[in-house]
SEROFI-187795 format. One record per residue: x, y, z of N, C-alpha, C in turn; residue in three letters. Coordinates in steps of 0.2 Angstrom, whole numbers, plus 5000, padded with zeros to 4 digits. Layout:
! residues N
XYZXYZXYZAla
...
//
This chain:
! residues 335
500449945000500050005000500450065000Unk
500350114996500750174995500550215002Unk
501150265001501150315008500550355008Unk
500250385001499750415001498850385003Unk
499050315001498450255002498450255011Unk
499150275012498850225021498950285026Unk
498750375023498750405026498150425027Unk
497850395020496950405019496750365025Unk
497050295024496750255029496850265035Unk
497350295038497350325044496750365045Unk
496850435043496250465041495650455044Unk
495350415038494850385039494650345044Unk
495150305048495050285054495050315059Unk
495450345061495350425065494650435067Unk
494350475059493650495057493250445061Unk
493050395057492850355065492650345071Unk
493250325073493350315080493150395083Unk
493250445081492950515082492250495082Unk
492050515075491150515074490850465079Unk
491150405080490850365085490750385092Unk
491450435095491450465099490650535101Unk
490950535097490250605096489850585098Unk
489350535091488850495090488650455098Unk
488950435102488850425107488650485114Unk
488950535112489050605118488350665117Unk
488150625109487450665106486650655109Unk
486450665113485750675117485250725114Unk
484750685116484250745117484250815115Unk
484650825120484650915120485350925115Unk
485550875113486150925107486850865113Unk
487350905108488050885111488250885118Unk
488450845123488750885129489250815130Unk
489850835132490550795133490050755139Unk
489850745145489450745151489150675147Unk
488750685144488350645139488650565140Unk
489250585138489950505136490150485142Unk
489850495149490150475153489650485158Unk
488950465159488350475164488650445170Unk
488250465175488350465181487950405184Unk
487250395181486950335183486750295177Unk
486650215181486550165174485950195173Unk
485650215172485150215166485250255161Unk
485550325163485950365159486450315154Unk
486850265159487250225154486950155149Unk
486250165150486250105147486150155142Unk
485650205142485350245136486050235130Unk
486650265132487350285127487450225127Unk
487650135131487750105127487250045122Unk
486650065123486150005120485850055116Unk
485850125115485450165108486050215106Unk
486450235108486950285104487250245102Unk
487750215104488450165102488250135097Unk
487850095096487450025091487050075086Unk
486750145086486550155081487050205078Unk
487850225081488050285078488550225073Unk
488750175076488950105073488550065067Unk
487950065070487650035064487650115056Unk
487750155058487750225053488350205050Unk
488950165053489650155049489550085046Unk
489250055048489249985045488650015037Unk
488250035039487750035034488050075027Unk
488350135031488750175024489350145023Unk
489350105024490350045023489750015017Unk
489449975019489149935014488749985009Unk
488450025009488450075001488950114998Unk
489550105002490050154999490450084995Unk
490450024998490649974994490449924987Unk
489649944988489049934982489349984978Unk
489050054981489350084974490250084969Unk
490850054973491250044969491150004965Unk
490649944967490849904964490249914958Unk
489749954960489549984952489650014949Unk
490050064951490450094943490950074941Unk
491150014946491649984942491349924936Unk
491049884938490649844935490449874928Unk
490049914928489649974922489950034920Unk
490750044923491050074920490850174920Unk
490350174924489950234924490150274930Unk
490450334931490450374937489750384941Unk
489350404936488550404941488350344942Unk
488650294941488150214944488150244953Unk
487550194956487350224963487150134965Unk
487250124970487250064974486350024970Unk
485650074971485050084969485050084962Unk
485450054957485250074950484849994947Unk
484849954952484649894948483749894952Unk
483749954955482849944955482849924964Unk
483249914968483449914974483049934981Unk
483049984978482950024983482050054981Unk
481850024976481250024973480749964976Unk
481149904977481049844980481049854986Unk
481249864991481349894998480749895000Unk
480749944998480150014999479449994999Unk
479249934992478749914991478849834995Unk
479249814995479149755000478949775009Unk
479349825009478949865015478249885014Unk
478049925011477449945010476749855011Unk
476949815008476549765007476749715013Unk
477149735017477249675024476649745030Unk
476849805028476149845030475649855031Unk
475349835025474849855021474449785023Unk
474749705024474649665026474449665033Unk
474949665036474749685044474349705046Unk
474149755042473449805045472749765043Unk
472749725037472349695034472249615037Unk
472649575038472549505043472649515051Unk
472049495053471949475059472749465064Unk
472749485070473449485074473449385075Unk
473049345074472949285075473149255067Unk
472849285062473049245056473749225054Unk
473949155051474649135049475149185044Unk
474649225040475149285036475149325041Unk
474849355047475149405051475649385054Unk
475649315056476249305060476849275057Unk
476849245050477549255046477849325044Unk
477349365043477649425044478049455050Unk
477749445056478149475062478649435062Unk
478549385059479149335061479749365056Unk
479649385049480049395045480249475046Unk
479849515051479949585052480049635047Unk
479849715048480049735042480549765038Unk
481249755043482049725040482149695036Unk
481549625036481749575032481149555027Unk
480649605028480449635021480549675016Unk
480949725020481449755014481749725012Unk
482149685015482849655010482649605007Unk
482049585009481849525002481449564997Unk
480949624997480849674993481449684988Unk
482149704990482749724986482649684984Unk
482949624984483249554983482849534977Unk
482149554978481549534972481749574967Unk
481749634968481849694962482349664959Unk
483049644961483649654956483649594954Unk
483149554957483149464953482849494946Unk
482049524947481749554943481949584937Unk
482649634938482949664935483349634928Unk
483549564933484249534931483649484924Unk
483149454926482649434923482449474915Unk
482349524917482249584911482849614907Unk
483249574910484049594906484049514903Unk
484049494905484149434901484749394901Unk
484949414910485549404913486149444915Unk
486649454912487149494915487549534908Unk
487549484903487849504896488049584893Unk
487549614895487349684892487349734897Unk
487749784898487749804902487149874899Unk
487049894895486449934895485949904896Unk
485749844892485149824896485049834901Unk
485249784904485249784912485149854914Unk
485749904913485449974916484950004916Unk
484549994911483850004907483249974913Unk
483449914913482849874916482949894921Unk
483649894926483449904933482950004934Unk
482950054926482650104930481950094927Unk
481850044922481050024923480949994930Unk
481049924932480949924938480949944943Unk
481249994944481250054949480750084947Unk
480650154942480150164941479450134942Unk
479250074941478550004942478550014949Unk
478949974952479049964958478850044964Unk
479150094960478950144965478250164965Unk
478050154959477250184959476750124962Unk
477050064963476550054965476750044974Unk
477250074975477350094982476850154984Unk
476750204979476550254980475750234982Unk
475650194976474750154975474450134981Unk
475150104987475150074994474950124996Unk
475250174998475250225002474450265000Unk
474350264994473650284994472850264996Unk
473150174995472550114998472450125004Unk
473350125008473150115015473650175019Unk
473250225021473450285023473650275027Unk
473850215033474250215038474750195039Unk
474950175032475750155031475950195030Unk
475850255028476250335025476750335030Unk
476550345036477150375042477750325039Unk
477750275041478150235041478450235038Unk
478150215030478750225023479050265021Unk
478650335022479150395023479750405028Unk
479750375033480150375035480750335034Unk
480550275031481050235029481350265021Unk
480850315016481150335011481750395013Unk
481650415019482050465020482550435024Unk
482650405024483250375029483250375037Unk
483450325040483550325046483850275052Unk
484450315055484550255059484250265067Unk
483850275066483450275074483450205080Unk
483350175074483150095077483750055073Unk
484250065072484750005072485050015082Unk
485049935081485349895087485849865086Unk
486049815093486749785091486649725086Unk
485649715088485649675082485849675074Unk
485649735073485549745066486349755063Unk
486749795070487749785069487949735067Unk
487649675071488049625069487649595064Unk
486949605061486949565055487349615048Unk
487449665049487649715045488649675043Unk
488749675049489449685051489649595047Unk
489249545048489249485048489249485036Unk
488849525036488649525030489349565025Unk
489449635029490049665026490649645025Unk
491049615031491849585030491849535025Unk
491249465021491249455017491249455013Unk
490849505010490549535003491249585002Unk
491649615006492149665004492749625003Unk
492749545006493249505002493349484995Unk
492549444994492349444986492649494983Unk
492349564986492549614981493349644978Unk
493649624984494349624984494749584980Unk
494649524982494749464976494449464968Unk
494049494968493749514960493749564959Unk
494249604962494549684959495049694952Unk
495449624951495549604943495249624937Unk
494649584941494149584934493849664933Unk
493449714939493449774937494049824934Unk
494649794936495149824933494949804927Unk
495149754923495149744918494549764914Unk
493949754916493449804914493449884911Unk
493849924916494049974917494150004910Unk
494649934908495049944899494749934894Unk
493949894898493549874891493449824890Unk
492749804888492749724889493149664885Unk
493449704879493649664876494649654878Unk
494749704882495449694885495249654892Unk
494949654894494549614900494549524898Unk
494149514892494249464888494849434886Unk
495449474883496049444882496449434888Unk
496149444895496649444901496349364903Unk
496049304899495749254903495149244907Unk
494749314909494449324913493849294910Unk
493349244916492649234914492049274916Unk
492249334910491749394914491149374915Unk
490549294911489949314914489949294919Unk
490349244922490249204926490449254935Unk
490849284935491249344937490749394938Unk
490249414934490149464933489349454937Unk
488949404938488549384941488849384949Unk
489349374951489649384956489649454960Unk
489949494953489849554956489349594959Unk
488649564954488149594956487949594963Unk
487849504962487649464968488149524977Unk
488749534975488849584979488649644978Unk
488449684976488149744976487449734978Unk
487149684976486449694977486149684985Unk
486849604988486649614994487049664998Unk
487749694998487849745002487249805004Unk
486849824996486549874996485749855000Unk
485349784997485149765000485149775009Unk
485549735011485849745018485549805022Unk
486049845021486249935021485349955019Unk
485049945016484349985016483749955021Unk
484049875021483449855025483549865032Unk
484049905036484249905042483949995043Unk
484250045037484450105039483950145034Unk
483450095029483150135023483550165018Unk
483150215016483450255009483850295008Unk
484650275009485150335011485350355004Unk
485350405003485450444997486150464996Unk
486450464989487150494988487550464991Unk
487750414997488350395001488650364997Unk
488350304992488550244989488950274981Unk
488550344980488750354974489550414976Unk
489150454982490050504982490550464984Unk
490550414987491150394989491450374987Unk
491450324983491950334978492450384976Unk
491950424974492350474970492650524974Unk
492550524981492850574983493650514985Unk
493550454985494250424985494750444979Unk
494350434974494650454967494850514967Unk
494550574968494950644968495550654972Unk
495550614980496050604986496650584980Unk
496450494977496950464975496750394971Unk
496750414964496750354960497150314958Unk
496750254957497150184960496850134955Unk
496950084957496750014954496049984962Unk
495749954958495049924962495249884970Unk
495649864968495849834976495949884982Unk
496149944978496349994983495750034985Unk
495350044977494850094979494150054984Unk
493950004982493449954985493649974993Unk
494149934996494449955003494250035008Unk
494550095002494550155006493650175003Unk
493550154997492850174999492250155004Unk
492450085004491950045012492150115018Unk
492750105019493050165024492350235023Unk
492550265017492450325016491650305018Unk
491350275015490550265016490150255022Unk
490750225028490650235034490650315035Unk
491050335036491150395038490750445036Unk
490550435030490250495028489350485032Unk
489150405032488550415034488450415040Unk
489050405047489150415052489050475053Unk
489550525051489650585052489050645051Unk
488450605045487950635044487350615048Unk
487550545052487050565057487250575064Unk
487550605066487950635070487450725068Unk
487750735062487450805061486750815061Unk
486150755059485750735059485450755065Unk
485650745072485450715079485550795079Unk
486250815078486250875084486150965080Unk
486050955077485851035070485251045074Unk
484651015073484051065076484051025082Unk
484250985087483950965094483751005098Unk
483051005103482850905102482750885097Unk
482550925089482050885084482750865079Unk
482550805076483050765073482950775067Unk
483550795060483450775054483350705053Unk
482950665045482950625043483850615039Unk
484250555039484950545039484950555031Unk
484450525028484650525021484450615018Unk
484050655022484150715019484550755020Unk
485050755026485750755026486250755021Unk
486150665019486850665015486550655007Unk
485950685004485950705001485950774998Unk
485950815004486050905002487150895003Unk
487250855007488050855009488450825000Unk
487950754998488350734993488150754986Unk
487350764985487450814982487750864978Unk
488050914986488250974985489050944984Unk
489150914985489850904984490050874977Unk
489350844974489550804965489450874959Unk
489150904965489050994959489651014959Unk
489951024967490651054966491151014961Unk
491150974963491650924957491350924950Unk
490850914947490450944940490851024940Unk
490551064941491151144940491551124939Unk
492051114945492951094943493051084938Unk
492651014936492750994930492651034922Unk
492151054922491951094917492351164920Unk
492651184923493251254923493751214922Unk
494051154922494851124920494451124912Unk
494351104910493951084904493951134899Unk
493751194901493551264899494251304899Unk
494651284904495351314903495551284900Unk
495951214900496251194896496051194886Unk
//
């Protein structure tokens, strides 16, 4: 690892182990040092069984979009790919809506109410996602074409979201709730949801470490991808299968976090371009961070009242892809 690589990653770990710090110190009423160190257990269970686990589960959630989205614009070759392009986050949404909509409609005693509770609605989002990108991969007609595929995953998405909407207008007492999951939130991550998050990402970031060749090679084109031996379809289902369920993951825990998956990358890429083994790595880092530190700002900006986490890091990464758009288009214009 270069000197300039493992300064980021110092960096970024720092960044962490800070936000985390904060992230635990943040109450109620706003920030106070006092916070991180109460005086009685109940004060301390508050900081360790609701701040700790959900300022944690904020770094696991965005590790896992910031490593989805490397591995989709490496895979499709496009700086705008987003963790959400294969209809993902379209599927979430409406898997949640209809484990709702359900619930409200069978009896607390009937066997779909209670494979529902059993299934929870965590694990109806992520098998909503899970549907959408099979559905996607379906309408592509496998992995072969990488425009198809991109095509279908935004008719999907599009389908998918209207008839999210259709929910929300059948049954008006799911609105709270899926708005609130469209807008992001880590309120209710626990130590559970850390360790299913955590359990799912140090995997998924080995695969994708290991098959950082074939996106390199990609990078060149498929047909230089091709002369290096590589068995891009088979390879390339693989990558999905990681993007879909990091992303998956990371939404059914924390919802619809906006922008994390797509700036991160790139803000690695401006720090320090590399080859994929490198970037995959500091972007899981970087994707931590940035969602951590956005709900961190989340919690304490208007306290007592809480921003939703994903309209944070949408106005944050947003504003950050404008600025780098300008840049670009003034190097551009200079030159």
């Amino acid at each position: 690892m270069s000197k300039r690589a493992l300064v980021l990653v110092v960096t970024l770990v720092l960044l962490s182990v800070l936000g985390l710090v904060l992230g635990a110190s943040v109450g109620s009423s706003g920030w106070s040092a006092d916070e991180l160190w109460p005086a009685d257990s109940v004060a301390w269970q508050i900081v360790w069984d609701i701040r700790v686990p959900r300022s944690l589960g904020a770094w696991l959630a965005g590790a896992l979009l910031g490593l989805a989205g490397a591995v989709a614009q490496g895979l499709f070759r496009n700086p705008l790919a987003d963790p959400y392009l294969l209809g993902s986050a379209s599927g979430a949404s409406l898997g949640l809506a209809l484990a709702l909509s359900l619930l409200a409609f069978f009896p607390a005693w009937d066997l779909t109410a209670e494979l529902l509770k059993t299934l929870g609605l965590t694990g109806a989002a992520f098998v909503g996602a899970m549907a959408a990108v099979l559905l996607t991969l379906s309408m592509a007609r496998g992995v072969q074409h990488s425009l198809r595929l991109l095509l279908s995953g935004v008719v999907v998405g599009v389908v998918l979201g209207a008839l999210s909407s259709l929910l929300m207008l059948l049954q008006p007492s799911v609105q709270q709730t899926l708005q609130a999951f469209m807008l992001g939130s880590t309120a209710l991550v626990g130590w559970t949801s850390c360790m299913v998050m955590a359990a799912m990402g140090l995997p998924l970031l080995l695969v994708a470490m290991m098959l950082s060749r074939v996106l390199d090679g990609l990078s060149l084109g498929e047909a230089t991808a091709a002369s290096l031996g590589l068995p891009l379809q088979q390879l390339r289902w693989v990558l999905i299968a990681v993007m879909a369920l990091a992303t998956a993951t990371a939404v059914a825990q924390t919802g619809l976090v906006a922008f994390v998956g797509l700036a991160a990358p790139h803000m690695v890429r401006a720090w320090m371009p590399g080859l994929h083994a490198r970037l995959l790595l500091l972007s899981t880092l970087m994707g931590g961070v940035l969602l951590m530190w956005a709900d961190v700002g989340a919690r304490w900006l208007l306290a007592p009242q809480e921003l939703p986490v994903g309209v944070v890091t949408a106005v944050l990464g947003g504003g950050y892809l404008l600025h780098l758009m300008q840049r670009q288009m003034r190097e551009g214009s200079g030159s």
